[in-house]
MOPAC internal coordinates of N, CA, C and O (Angstrom, degrees):
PM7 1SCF
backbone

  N    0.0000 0     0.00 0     0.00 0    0    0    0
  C    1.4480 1     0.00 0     0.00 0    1    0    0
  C    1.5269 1   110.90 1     0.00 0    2    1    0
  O    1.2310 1   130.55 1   127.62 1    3    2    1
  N    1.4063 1    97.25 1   -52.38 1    3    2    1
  C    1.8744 1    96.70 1   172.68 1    5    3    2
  C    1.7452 1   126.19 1   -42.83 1    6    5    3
  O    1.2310 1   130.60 1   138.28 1    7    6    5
  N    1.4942 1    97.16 1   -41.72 1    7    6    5
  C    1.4798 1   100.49 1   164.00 1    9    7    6
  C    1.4563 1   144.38 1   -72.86 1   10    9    7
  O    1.2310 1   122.13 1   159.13 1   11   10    9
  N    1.5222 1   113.52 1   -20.87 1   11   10    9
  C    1.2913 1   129.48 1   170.31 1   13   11   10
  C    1.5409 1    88.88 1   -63.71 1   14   13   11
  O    1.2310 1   118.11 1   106.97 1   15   14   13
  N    1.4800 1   121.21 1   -73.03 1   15   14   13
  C    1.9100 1   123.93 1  -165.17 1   17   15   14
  C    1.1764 1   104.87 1   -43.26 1   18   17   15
  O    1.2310 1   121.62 1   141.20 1   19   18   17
  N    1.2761 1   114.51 1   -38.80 1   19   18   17
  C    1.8973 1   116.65 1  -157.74 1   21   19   18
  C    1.5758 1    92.91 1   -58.50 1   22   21   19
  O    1.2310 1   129.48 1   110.67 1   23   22   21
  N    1.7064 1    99.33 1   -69.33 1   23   22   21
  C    1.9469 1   116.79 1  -176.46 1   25   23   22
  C    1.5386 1   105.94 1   -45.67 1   26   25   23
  O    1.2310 1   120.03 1   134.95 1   27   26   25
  N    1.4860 1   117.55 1   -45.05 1   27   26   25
  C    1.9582 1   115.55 1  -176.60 1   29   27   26
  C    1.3670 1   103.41 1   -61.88 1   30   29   27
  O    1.2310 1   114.85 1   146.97 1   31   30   29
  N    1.5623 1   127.37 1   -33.03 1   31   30   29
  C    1.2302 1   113.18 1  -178.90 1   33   31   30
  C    1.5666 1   115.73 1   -78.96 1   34   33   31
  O    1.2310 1   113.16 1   161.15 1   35   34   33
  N    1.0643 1   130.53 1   -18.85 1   35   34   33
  C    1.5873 1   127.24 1  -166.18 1   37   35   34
  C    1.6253 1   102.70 1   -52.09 1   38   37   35
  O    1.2310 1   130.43 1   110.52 1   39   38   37
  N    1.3728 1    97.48 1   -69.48 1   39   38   37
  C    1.5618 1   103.15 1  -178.47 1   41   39   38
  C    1.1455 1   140.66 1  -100.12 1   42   41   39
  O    1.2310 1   103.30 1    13.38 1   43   42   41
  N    1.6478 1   148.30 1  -166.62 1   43   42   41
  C    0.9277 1   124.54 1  -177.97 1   45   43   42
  C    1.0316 1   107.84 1   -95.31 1   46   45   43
  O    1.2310 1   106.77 1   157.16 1   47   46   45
  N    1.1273 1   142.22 1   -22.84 1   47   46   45
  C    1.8955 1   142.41 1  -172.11 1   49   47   46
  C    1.9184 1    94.03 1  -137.12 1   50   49   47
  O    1.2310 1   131.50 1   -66.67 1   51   50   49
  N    1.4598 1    95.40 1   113.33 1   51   50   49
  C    1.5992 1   116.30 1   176.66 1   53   51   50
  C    1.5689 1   103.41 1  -108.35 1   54   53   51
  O    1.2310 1   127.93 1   -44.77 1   55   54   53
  N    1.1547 1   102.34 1   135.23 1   55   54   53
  C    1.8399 1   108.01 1   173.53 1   57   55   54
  C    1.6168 1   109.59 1  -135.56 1   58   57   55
  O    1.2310 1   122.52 1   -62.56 1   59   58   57
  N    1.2872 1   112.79 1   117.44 1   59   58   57
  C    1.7439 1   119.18 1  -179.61 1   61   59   58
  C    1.5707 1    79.99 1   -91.01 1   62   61   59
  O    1.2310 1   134.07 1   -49.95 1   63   62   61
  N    1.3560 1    90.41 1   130.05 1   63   62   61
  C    2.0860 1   103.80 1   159.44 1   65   63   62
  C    1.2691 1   108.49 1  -142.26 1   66   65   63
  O    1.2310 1   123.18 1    -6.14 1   67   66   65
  N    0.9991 1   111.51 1   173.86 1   67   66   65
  C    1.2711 1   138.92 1   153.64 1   69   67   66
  C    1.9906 1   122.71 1   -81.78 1   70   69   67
  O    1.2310 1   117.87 1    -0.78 1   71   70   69
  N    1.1813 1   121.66 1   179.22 1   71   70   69
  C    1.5520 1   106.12 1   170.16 1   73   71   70
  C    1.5298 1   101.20 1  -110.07 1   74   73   71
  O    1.2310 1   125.17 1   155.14 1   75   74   73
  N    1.1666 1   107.67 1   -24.86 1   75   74   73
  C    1.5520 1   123.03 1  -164.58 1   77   75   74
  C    1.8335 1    94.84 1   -95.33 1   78   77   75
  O    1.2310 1   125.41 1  -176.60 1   79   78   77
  N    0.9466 1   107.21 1     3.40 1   79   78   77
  C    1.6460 1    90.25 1  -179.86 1   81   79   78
  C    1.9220 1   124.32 1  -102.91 1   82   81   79
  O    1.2310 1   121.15 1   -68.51 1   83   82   81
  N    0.6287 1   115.40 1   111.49 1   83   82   81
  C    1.5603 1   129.92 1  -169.33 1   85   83   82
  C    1.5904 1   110.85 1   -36.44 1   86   85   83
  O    1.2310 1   126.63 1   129.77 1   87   86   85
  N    1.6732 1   104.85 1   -50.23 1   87   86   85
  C    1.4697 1   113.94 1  -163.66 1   89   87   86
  C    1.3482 1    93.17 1   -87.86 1   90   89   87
  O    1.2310 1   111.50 1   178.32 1   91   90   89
  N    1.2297 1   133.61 1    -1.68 1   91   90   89
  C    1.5710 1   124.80 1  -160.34 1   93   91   90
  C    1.8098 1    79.25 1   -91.68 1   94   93   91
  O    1.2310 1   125.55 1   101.89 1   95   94   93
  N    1.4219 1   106.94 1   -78.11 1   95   94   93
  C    1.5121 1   120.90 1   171.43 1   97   95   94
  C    1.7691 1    98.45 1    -7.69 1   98   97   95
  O    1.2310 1   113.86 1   106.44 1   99   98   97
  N    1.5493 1   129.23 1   -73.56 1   99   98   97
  C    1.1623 1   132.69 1  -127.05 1  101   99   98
  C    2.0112 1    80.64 1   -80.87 1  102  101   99
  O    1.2310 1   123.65 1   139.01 1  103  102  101
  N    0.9666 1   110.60 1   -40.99 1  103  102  101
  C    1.7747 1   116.72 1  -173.08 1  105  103  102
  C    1.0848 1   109.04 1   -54.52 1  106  105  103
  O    1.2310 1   118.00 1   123.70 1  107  106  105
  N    1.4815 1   121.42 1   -56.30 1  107  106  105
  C    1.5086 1   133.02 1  -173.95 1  109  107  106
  C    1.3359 1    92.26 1   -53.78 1  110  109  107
  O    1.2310 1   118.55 1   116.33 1  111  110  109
  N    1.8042 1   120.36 1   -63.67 1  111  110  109
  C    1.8937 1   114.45 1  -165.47 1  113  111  110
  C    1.2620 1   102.98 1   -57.26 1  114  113  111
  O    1.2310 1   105.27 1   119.51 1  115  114  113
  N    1.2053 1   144.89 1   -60.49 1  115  114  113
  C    1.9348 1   138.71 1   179.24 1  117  115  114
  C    1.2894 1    98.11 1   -41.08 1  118  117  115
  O    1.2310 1   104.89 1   145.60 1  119  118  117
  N    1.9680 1   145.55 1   -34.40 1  119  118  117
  C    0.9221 1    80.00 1  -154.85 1  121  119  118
  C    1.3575 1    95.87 1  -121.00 1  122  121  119
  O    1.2310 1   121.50 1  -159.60 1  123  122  121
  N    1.3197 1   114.73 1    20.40 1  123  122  121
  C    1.7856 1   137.98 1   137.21 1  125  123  122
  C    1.5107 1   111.37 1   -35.20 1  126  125  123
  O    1.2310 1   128.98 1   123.48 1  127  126  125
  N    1.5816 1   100.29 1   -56.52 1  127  126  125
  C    1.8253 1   104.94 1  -159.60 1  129  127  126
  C    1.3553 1    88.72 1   -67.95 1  130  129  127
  O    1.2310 1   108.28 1   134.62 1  131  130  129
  N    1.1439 1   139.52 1   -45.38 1  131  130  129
  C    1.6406 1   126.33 1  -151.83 1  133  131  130
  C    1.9207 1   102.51 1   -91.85 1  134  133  131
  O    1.2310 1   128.46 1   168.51 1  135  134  133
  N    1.4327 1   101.32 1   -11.49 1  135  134  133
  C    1.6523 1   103.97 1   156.99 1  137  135  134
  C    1.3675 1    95.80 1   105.42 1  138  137  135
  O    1.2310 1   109.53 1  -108.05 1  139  138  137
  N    0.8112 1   137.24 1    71.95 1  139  138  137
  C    1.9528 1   154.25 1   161.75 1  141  139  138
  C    1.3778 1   109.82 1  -144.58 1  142  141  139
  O    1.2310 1   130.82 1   -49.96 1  143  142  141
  N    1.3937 1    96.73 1   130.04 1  143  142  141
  C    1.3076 1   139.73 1  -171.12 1  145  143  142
  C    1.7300 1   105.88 1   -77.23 1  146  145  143
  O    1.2310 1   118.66 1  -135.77 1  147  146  145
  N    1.7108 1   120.16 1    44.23 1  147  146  145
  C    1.5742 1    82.56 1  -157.10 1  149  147  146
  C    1.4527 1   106.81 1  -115.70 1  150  149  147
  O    1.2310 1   125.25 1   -17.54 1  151  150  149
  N    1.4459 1   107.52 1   162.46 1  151  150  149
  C    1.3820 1   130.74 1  -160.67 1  153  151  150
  C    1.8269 1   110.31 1   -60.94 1  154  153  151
  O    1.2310 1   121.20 1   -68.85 1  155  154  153
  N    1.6540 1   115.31 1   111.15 1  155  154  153
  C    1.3500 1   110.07 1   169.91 1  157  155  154
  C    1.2598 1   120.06 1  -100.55 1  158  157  155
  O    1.2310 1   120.77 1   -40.67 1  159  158  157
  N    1.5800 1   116.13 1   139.33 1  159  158  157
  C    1.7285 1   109.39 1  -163.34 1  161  159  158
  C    1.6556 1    67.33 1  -134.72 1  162  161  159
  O    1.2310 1   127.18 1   -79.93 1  163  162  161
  N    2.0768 1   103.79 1   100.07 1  163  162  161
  C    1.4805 1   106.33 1   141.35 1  165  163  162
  C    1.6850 1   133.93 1   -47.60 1  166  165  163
  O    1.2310 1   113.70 1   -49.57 1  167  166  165
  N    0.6183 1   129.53 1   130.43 1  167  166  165
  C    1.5426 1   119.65 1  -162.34 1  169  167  166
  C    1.5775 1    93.67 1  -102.70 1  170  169  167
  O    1.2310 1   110.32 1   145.24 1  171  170  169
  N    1.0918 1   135.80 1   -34.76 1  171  170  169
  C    1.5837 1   146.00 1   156.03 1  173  171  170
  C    1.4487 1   110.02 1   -26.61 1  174  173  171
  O    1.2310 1   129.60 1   123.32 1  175  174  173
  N    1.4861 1    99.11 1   -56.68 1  175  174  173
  C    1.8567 1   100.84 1  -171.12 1  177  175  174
  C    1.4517 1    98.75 1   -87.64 1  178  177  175
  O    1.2310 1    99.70 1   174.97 1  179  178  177
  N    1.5246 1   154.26 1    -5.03 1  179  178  177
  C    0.9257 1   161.97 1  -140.10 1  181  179  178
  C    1.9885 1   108.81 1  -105.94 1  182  181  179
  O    1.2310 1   126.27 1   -94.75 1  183  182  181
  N    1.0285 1   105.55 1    85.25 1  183  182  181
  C    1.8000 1   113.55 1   176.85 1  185  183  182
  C    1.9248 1    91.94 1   -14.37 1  186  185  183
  O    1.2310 1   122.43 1   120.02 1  187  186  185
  N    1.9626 1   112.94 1   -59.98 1  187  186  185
  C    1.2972 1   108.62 1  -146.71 1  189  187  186
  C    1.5994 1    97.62 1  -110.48 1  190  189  187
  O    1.2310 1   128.49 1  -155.32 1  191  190  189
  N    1.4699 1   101.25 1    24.68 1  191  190  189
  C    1.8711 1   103.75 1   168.21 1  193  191  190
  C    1.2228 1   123.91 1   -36.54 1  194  193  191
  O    1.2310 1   122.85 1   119.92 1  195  194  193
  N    1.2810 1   112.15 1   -60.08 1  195  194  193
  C    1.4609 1   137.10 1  -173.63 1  197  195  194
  C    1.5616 1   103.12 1   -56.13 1  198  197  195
  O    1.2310 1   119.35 1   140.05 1  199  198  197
  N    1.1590 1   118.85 1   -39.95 1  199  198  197
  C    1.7620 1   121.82 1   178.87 1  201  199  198
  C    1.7311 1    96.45 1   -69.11 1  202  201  199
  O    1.2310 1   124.78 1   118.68 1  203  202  201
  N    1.6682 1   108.42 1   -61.32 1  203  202  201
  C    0.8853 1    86.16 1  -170.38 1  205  203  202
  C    1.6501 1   137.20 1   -85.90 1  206  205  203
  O    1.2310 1   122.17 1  -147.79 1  207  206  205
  N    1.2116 1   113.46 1    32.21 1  207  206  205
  C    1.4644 1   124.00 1  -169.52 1  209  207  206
  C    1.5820 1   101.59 1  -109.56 1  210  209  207
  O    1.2310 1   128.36 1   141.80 1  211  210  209
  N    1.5126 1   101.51 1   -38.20 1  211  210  209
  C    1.6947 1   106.50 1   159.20 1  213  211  210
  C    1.7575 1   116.75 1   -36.60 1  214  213  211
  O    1.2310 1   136.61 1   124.87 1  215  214  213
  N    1.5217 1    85.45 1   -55.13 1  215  214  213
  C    2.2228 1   100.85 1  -169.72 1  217  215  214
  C    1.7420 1    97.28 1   -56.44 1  218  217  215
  O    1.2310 1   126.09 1   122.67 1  219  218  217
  N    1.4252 1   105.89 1   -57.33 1  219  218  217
  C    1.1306 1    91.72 1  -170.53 1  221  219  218
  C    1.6407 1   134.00 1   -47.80 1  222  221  219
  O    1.2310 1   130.78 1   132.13 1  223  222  221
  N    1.5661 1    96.81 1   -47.87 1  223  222  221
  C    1.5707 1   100.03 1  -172.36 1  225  223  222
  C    1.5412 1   117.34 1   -66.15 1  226  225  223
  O    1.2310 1   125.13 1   157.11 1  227  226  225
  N    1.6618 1   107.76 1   -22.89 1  227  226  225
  C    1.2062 1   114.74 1   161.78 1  229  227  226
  C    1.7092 1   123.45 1   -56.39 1  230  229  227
  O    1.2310 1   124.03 1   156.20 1  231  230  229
  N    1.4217 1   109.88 1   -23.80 1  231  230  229
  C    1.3274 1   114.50 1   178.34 1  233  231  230
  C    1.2728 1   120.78 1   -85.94 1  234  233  231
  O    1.2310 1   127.73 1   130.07 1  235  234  233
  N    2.0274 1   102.72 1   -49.93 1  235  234  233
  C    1.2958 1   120.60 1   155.25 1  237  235  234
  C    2.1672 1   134.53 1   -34.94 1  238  237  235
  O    1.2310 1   135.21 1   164.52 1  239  238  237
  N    1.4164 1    88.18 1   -15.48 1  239  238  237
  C    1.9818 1   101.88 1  -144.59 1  241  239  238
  C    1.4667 1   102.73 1    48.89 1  242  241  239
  O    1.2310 1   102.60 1  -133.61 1  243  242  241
  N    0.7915 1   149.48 1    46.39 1  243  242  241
  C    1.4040 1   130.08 1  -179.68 1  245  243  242
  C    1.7113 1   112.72 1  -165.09 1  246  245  243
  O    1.2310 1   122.66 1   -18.13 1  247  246  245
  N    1.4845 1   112.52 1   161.87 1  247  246  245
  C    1.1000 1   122.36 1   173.15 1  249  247  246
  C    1.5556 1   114.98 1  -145.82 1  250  249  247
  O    1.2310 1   120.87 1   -42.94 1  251  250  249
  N    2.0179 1   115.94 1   137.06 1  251  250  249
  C    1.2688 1   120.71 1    -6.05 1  253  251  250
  C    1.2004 1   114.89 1   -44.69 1  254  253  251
  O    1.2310 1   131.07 1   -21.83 1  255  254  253
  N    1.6194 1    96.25 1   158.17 1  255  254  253
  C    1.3040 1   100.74 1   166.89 1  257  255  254
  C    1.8608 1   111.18 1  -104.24 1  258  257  255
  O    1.2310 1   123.48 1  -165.63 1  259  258  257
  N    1.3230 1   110.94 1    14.37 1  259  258  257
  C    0.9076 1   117.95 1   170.56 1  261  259  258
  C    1.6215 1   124.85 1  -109.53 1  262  261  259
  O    1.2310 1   121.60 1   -28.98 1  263  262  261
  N    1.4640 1   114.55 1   151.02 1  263  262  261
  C    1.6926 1   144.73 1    -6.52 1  265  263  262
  C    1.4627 1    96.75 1   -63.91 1  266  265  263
  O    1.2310 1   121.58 1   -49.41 1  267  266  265
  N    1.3490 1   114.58 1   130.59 1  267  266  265
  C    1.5819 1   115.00 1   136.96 1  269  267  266
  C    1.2965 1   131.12 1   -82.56 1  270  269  267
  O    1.2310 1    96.05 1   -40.44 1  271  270  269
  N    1.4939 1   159.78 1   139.56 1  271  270  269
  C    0.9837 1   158.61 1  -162.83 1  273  271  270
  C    1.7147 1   103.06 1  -128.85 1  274  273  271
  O    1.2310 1   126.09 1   -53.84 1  275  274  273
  N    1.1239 1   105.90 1   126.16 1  275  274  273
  C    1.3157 1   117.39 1   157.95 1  277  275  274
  C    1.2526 1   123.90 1  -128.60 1  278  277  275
  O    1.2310 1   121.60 1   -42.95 1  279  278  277
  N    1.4526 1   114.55 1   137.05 1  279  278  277
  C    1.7576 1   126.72 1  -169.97 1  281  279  278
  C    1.2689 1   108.33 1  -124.27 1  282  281  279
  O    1.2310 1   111.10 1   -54.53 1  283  282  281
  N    1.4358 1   134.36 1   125.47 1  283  282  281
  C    0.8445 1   147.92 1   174.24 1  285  283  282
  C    1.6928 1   112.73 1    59.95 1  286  285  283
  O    1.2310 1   121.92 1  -157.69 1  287  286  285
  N    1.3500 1   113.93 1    22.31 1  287  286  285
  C    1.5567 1   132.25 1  -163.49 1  289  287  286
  C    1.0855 1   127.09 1    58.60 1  290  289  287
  O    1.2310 1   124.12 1  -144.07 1  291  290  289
  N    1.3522 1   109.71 1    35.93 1  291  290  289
  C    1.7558 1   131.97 1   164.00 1  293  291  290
  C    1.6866 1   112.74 1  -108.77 1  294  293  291
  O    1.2310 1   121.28 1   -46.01 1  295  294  293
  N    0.8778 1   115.16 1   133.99 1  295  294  293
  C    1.5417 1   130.67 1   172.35 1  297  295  294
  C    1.6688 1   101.56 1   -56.29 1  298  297  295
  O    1.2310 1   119.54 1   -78.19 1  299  298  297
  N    1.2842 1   118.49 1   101.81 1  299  298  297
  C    1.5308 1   116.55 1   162.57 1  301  299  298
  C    1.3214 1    88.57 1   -90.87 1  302  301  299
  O    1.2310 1   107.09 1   107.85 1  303  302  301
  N    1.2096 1   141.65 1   -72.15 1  303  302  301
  C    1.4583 1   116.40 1  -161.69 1  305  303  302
  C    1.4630 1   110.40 1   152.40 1  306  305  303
  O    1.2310 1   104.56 1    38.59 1  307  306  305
  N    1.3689 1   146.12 1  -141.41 1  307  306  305
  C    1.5444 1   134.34 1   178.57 1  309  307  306
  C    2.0286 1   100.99 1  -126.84 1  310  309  307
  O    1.2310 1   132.33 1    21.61 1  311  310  309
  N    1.1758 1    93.80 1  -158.39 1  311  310  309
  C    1.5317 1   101.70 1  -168.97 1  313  311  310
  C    1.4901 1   114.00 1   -23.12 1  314  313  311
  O    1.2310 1   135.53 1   105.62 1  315  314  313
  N    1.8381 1    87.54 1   -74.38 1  315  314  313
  C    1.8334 1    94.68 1  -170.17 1  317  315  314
  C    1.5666 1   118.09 1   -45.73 1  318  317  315
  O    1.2310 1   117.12 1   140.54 1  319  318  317
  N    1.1180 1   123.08 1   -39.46 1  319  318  317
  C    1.5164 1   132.70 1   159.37 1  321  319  318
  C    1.3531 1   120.57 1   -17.72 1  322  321  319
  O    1.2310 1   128.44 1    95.87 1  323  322  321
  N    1.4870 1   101.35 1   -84.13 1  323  322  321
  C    1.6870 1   126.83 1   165.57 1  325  323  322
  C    1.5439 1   100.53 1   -43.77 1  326  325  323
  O    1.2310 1   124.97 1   108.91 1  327  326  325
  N    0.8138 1   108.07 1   -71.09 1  327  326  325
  C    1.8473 1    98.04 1  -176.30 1  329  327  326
  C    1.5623 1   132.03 1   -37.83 1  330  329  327
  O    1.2310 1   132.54 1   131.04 1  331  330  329
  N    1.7061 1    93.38 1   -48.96 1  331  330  329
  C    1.1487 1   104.74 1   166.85 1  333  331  330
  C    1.6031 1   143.35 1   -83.69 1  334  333  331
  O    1.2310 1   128.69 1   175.04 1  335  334  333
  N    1.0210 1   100.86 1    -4.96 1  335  334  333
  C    1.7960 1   132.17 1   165.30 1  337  335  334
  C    1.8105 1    97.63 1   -75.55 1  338  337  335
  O    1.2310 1   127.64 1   118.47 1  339  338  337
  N    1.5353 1   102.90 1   -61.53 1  339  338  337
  C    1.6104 1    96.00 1  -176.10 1  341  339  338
  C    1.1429 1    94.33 1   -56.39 1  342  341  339
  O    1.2310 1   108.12 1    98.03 1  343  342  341
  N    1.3397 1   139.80 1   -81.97 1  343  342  341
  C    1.3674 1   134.88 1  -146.19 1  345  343  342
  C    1.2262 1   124.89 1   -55.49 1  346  345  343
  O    1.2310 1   115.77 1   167.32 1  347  346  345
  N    1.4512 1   125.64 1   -12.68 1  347  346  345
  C    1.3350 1   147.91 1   173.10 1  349  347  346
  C    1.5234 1   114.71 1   -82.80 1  350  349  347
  O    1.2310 1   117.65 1  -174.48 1  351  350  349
  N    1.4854 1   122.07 1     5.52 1  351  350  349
  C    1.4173 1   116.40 1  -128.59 1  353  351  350
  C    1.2793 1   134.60 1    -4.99 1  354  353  351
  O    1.2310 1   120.04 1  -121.70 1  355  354  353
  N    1.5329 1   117.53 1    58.30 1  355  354  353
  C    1.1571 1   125.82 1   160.30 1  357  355  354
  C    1.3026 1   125.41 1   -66.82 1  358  357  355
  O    1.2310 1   121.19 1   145.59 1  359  358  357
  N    1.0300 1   115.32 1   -34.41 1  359  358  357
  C    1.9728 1   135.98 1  -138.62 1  361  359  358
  C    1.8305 1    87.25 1   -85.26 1  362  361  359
  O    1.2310 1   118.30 1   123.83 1  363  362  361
  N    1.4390 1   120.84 1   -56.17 1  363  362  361
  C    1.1233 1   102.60 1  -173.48 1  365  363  362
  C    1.5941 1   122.07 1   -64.43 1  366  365  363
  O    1.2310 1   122.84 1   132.17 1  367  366  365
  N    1.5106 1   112.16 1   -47.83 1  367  366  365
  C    1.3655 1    95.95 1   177.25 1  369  367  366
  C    1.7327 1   132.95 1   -53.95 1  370  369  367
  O    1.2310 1   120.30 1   164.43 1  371  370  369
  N    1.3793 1   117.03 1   -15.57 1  371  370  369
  C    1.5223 1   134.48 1   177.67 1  373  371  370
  C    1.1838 1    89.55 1   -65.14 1  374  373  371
  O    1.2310 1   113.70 1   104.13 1  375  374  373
  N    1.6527 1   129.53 1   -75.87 1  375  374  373
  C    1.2695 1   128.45 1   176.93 1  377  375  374
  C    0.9285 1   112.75 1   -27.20 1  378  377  375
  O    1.2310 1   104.75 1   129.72 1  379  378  377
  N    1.7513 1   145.80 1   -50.28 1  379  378  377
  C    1.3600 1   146.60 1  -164.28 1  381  379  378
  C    1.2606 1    90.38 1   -65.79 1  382  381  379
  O    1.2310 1   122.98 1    92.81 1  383  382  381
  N    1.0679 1   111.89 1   -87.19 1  383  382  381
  C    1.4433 1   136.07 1  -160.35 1  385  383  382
  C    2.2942 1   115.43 1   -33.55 1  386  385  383
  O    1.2310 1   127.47 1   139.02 1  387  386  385
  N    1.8170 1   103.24 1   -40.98 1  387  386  385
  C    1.2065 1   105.94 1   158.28 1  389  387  386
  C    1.8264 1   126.51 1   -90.85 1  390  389  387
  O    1.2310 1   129.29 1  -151.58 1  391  390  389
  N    1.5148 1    99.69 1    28.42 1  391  390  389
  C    1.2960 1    97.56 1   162.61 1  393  391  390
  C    1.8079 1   107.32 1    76.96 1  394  393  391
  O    1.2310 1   119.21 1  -163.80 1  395  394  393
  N    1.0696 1   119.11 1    16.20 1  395  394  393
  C    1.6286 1   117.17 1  -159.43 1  397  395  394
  C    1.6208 1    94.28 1  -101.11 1  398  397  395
  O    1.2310 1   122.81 1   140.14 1  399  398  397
  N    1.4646 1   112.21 1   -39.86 1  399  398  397
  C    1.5878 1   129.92 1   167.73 1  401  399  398
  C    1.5929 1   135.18 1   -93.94 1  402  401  399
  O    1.2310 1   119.05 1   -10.21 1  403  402  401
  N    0.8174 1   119.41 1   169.79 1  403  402  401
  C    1.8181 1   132.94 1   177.84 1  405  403  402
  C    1.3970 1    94.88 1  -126.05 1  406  405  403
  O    1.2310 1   115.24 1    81.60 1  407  406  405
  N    1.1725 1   126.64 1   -98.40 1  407  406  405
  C    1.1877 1   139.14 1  -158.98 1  409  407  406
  C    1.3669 1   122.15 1   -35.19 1  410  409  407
  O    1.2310 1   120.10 1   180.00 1  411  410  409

């Protein structure tokens, strides 16, 4: 658990994926297209993935526990989240607000 927080805090937009996972892929491209730089920690290629995919779903309740998204080193949550923040136009101002955006 200590290590998921440590990595969510570095940057402003954290993403736990997988390589093989579709929705992880589709999160990372949105949040490319709208122009954020943000940090992917495959958990696949990751020696301590497996620990940390445990933390997550424990945080998540749920499994996968992948994509996780973190903003500003808060747990927003996985896909449906992101989707629904964009579609709300929520998603960009969070981005503003954790420093991930300008515009």
């Amino acid at each position: 658990m200590d290590t998921v927080t440590k990595l969510a805090s570095q940057r402003a937009v954290v993403v736990f994926s997988k390589s093989s996972c579709c929705m992880s892929h589709t999160v990372t491209r949105l949040f490319i297209d709208l122009g954020v730089n943000p940090t992917v920690h495959e958990l696949d290629e990751n020696p301590r993935g497996k620990e940390m995919e445990q933390a997550l779903a424990k945080l998540l309740g749920r499994t996968p526990a992948v994509p996780a998204v973190y903003i500003g080193g808060k747990l927003v949550g996985s896909t449906d989240n992101i989707m629904s923040l964009h579609m709300s136009g929520n998603l960009v101002p969070m981005l503003r607000n954790a420093g991930a955006i300008w515009l």
